[in-house]
C-alpha positions in Angstrom: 111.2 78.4 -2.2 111.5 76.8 -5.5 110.1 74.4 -7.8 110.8 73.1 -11.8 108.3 71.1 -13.8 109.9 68.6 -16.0 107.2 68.3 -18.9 106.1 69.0 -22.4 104.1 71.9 -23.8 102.8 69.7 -26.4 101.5 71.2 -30.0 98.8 73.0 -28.6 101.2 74.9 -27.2 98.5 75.4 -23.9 101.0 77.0 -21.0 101.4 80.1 -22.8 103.4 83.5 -21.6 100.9 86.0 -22.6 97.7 87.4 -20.5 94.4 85.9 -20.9 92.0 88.2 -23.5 90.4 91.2 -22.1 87.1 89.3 -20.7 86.3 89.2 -17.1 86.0 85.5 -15.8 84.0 86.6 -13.2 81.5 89.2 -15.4 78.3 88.3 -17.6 78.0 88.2 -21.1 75.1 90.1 -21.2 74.3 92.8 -18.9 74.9 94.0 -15.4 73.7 96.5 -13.5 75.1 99.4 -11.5 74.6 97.8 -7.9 76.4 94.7 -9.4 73.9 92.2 -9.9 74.5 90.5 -13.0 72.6 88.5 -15.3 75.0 85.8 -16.9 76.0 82.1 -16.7 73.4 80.5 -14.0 75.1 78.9 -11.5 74.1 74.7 -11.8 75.9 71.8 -10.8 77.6 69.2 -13.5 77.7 65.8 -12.6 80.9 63.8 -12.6 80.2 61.7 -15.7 82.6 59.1 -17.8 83.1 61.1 -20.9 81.1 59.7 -23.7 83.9 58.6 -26.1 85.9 55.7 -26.8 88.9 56.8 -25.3 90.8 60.0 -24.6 94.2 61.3 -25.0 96.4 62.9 -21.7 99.4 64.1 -21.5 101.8 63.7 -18.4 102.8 66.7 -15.9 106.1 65.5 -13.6 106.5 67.0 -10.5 109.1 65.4 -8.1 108.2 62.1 -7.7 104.6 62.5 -8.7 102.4 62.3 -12.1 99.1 63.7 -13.7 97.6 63.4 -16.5 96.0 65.9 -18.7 93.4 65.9 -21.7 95.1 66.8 -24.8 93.4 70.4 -27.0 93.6 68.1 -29.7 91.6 65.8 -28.4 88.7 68.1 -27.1 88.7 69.1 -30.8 88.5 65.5 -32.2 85.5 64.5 -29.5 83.9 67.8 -30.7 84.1 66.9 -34.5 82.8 63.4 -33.8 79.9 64.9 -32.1 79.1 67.3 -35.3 79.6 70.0 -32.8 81.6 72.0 -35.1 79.7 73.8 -37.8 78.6 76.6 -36.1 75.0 75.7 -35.6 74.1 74.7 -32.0 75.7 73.0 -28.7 77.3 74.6 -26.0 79.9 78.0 -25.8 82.8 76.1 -26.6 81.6 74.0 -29.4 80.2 77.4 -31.1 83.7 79.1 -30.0 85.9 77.3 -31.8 84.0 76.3 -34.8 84.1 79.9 -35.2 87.6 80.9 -34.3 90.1 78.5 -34.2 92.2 80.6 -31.6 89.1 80.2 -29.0 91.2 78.4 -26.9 92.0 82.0 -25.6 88.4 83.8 -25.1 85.9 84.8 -26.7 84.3 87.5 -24.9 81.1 87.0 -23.6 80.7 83.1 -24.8 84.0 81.4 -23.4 86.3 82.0 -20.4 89.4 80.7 -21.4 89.0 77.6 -19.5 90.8 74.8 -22.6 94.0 76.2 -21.4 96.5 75.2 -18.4 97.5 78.7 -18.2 101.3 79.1 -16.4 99.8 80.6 -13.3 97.8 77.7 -12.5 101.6 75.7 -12.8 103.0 77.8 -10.4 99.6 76.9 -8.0 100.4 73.4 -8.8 103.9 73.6 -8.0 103.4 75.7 -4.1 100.9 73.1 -3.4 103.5 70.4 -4.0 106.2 71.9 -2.3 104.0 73.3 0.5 101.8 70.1 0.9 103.2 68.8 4.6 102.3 72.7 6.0 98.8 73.2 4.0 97.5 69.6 4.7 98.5 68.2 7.5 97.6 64.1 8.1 94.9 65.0 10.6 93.7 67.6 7.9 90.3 67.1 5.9 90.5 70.2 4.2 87.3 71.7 2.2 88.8 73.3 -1.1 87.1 75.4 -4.0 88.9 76.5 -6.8 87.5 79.3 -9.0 87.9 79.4 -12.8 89.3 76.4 -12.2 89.8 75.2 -16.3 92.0 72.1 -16.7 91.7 72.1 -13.2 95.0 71.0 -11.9 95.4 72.0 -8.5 92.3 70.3 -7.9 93.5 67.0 -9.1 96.5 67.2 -7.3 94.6 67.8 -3.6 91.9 65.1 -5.0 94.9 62.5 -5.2 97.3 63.3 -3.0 95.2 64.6 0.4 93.2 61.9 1.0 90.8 63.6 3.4 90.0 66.1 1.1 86.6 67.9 -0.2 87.0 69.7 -3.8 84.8 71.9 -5.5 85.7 73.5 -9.1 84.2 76.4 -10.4 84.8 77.3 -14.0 82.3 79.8 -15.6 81.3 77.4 -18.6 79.5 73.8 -18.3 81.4 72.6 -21.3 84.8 73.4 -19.7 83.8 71.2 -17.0 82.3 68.1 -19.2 85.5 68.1 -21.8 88.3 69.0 -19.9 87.9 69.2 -15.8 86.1 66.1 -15.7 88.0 64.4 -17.9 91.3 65.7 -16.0 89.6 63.9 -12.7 89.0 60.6 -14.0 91.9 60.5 -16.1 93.8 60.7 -12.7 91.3 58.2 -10.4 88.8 55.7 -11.9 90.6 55.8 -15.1 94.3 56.8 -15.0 96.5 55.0 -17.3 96.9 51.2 -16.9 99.1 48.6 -19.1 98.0 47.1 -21.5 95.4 45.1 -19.6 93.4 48.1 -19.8 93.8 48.1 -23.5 95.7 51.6 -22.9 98.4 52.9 -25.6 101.4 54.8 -24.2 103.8 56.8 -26.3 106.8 58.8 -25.3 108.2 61.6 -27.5 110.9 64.1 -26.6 110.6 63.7 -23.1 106.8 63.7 -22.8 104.6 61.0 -22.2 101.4 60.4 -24.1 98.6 57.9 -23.3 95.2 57.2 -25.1 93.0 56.2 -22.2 90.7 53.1 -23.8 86.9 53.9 -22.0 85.9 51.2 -24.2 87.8 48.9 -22.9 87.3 49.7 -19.3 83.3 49.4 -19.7 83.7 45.7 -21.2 85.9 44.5 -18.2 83.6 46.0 -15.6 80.3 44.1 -17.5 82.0 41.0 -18.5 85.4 40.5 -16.7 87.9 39.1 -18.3 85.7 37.2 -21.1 85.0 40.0 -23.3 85.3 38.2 -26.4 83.5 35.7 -25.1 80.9 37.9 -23.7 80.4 40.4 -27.2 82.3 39.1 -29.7 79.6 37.0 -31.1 77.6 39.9 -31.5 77.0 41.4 -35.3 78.7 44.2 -34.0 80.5 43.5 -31.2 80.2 46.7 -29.3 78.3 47.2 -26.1 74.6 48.9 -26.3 74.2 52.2 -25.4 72.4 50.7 -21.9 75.3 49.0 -21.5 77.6 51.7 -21.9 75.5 53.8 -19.3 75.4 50.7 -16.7 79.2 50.2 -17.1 79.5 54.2 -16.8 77.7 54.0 -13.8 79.8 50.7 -11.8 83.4 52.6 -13.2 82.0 55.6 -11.2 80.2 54.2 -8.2 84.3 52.1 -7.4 85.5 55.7 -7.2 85.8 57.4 -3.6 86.8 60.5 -5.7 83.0 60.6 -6.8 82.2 61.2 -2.8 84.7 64.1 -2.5 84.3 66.2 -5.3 81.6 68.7 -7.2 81.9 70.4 -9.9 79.8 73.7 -10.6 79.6 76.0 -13.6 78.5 79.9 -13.9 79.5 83.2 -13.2 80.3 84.4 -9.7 77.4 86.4 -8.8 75.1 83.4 -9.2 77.7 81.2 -7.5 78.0 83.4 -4.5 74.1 83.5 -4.6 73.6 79.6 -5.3 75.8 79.2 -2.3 74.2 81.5 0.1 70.9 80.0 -0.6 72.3 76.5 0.0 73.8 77.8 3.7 76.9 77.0 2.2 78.6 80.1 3.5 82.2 80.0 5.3 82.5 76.3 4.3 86.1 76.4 2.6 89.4 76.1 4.1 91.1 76.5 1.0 90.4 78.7 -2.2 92.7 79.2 -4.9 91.9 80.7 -8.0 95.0 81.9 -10.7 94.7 84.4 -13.8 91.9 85.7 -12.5 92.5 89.1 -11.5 93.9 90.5 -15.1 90.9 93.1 -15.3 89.7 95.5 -11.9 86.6 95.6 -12.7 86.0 91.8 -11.5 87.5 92.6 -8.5 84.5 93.6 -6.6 82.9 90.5 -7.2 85.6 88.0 -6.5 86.0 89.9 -3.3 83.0 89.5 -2.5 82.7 86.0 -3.0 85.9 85.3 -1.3 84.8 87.2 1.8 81.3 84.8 1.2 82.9 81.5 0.9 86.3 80.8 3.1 85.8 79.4 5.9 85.4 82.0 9.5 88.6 81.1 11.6 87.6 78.9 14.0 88.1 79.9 17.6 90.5 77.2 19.6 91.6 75.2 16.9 95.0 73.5 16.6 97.8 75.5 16.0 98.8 72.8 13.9 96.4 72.9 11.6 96.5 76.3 8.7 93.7 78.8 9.2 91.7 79.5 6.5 93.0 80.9 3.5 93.2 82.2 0.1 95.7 81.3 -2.7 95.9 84.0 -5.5 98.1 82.6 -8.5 98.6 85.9 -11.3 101.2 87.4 -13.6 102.7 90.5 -11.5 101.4 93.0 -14.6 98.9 92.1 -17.3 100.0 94.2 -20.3 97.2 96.0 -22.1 94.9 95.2 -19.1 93.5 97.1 -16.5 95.0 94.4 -13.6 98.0 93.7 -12.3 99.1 91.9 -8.6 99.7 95.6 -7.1 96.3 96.8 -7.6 94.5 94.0 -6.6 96.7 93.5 -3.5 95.4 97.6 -3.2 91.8 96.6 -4.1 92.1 93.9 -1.0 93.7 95.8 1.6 91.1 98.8 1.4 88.0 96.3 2.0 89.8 96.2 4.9 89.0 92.4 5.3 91.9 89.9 5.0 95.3 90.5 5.3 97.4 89.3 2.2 101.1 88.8 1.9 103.6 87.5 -1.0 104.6 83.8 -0.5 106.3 83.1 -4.1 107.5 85.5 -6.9 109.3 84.3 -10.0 111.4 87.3 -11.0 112.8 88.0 -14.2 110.9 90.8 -16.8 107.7 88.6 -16.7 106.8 88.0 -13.1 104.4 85.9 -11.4 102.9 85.7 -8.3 101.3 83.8 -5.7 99.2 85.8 -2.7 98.0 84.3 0.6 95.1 85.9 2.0 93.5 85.2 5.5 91.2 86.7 7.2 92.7 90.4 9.0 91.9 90.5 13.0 88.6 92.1 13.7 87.4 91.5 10.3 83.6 90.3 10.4 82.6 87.8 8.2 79.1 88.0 6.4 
């Protein structure tokens, strides 16, 4: 059971061997109270939106025979400084993160979750879903899938394109995480993956990695004006499309993708997810969770738990034995050094709930381990 990645780190340097900072993904940044109610990020739902630039810059991942594309650091910064985002004064936890720290791509405890990074975890998630594809989505499959603290997002993007059946939901505790780099990750990969240069894209290959600045821009022309664009604009003063332009063409590039039907994207912390969720009668709707480098401190355990327990799906009495039962991918580093968690304790932490069974189904070895656990639901365990 093995798998290798064939790409580039790039100079941000985002797949990174250390352990996430000491901040819970799952906790609030304010307060909580000792029955575990919590009073942080509000859950709410973020649209899928075209990212309000002229363009973007995405990297390529290779696995086997297979490509994503994913939003430079970089370029999250440059989008950020063209919005005047970065002074300090206002917008959203990220913006005000790293204007203030210029290593907030980690966390800042308490205003941002770590969610810039595509942290090595969520590789080895991407890679068992590859190599594990044919078992965990079968062709009659139409799998339901939630990833928590989902960041870049990945594993998502691979199930969005590659199952075509498929429901995905990503959860990452900050809105902006979703609107600059989830989001961006999607579309980059459907409604507007890299084209030749009929979509006015630039590619660039450089020691083995392969680079491509997306042109929006250009995209929101040819779905206004087909192939006359100069025709159309470029007797104009300034031969750029109108801000109701740009939203109408926003609009037709999104309304051509089927992805826009089979994916949702919400942001906030897990105690208003779980409650958002409940209150929607969304409970025991997912086949599928995964979640990776989430379980580095035990006292979030309690509270993924109980979400998990809330959300995947109850096993469903006569169904195929073809088809997987419901289950829970846990993607983590076997020891988080100078943190409370580690894989053995929250394996611990599972087994005394006393709900779902959970089993090893890849280890890396070597002096810094990772892990991936599979976690269904134990015999006789009652679902709430």
């Amino acid at each position: 059971m093995s798998f290798r990645f064939n790409f580039g780190l790039g100079a941000d340097g985002e797949c990174v061997a250390g352990a996430p900072g000491a901040v819970d993904l799952g906790a609030e940044p304010s307060a909580s109270s000792d029955d575990g109610s919590t009073h942080g990020a509000p859950y709410e739902r973020v649209p899928l939106a075209v990212p309000c630039v002229s363009s973007i810059v995405v990297d390529a991942i290779y696995y086997k025979d297979r490509r994503l594309w994913k939003r430079q650091l970089d370029d999250v910064r440059f989008q950020l400084a063209q919005q005047d985002a970065m002074d300090g004064s206002g917008g959203g936890a990220v913006q005000q993160a790293m204007a203030t720290d210029s290593s907030a791509a980690d966390v800042v405890k308490g205003v941002y979750e770590g969610g810039l990074k595509t942290w090595e975890c969520s590789m080895d998630l991407l890679g068992h879903l590859v190599e594990h594809g044919d078992e965990l989505f079968p062709q009659s499959a139409a799998p339901r899938v939630l990833e928590l603290g989902c960041g870049t997002g990945l594993p998502s993007v691979h199930i969005l394109t590659s199952v075509p059946g498929a429901s995905v939901c990503v959860q990452d505790y900050n809105r902006d995480v979703l609107e600059l780099v989830t989001i961006p990750n999607i579309l980059a990969n459907t409604a507007l993956a890299p084209g030749d240069a009929a979509a006015g894209d630039t590619m660039h290959a450089v020691d083995g990695t392969e680079t491509c600045e997306i042109d929006i821009d250009h995209r929101r022309t040819r779905v206004l004006f087909g192939d006359d664009v100069d025709g159309a604009i470029g007797h104009r003063e300034l031969p750029e499309l109108s801000g109701e332009e740009a939203l109408e063409a926003d609009g037709r590039i999104l309304q051509a993708l089927d992805a826009s039907k089979r994916c949702e994207c919400v942001a906030g912390d897990w105690a208003s997810v779980e409650a958002a969720m409940r209150e929607q009668g969304r409970a025991h709707t997912f086949d599928l969770i995964l979640t990776s480098e989430t379980i580095y401190d035990t006292a979030s355990y309690s509270r993924l738990h109980s979400l998990l327990a809330c959300l995947l799906a109850k096993p469903a009495p006569g169904s195929s034995p073809s088809l997987p039962p419901p289950m829970i991918l846990v993607a983590a580093k076997s020891i988080y050094f100078g943190l409370t968690g580690s894989v053995l304790s929250f394996k611990q932490f599972v087994r005394t709930r006393g709900v779902f069974d959970v089993t090893n189904v890849w280890e890396s070895g070597g002096s810094m381990g990772r892990e991936i656990l599979r976690m269904t639901w134990r015999d006789g365990a009652q679902p709430q």
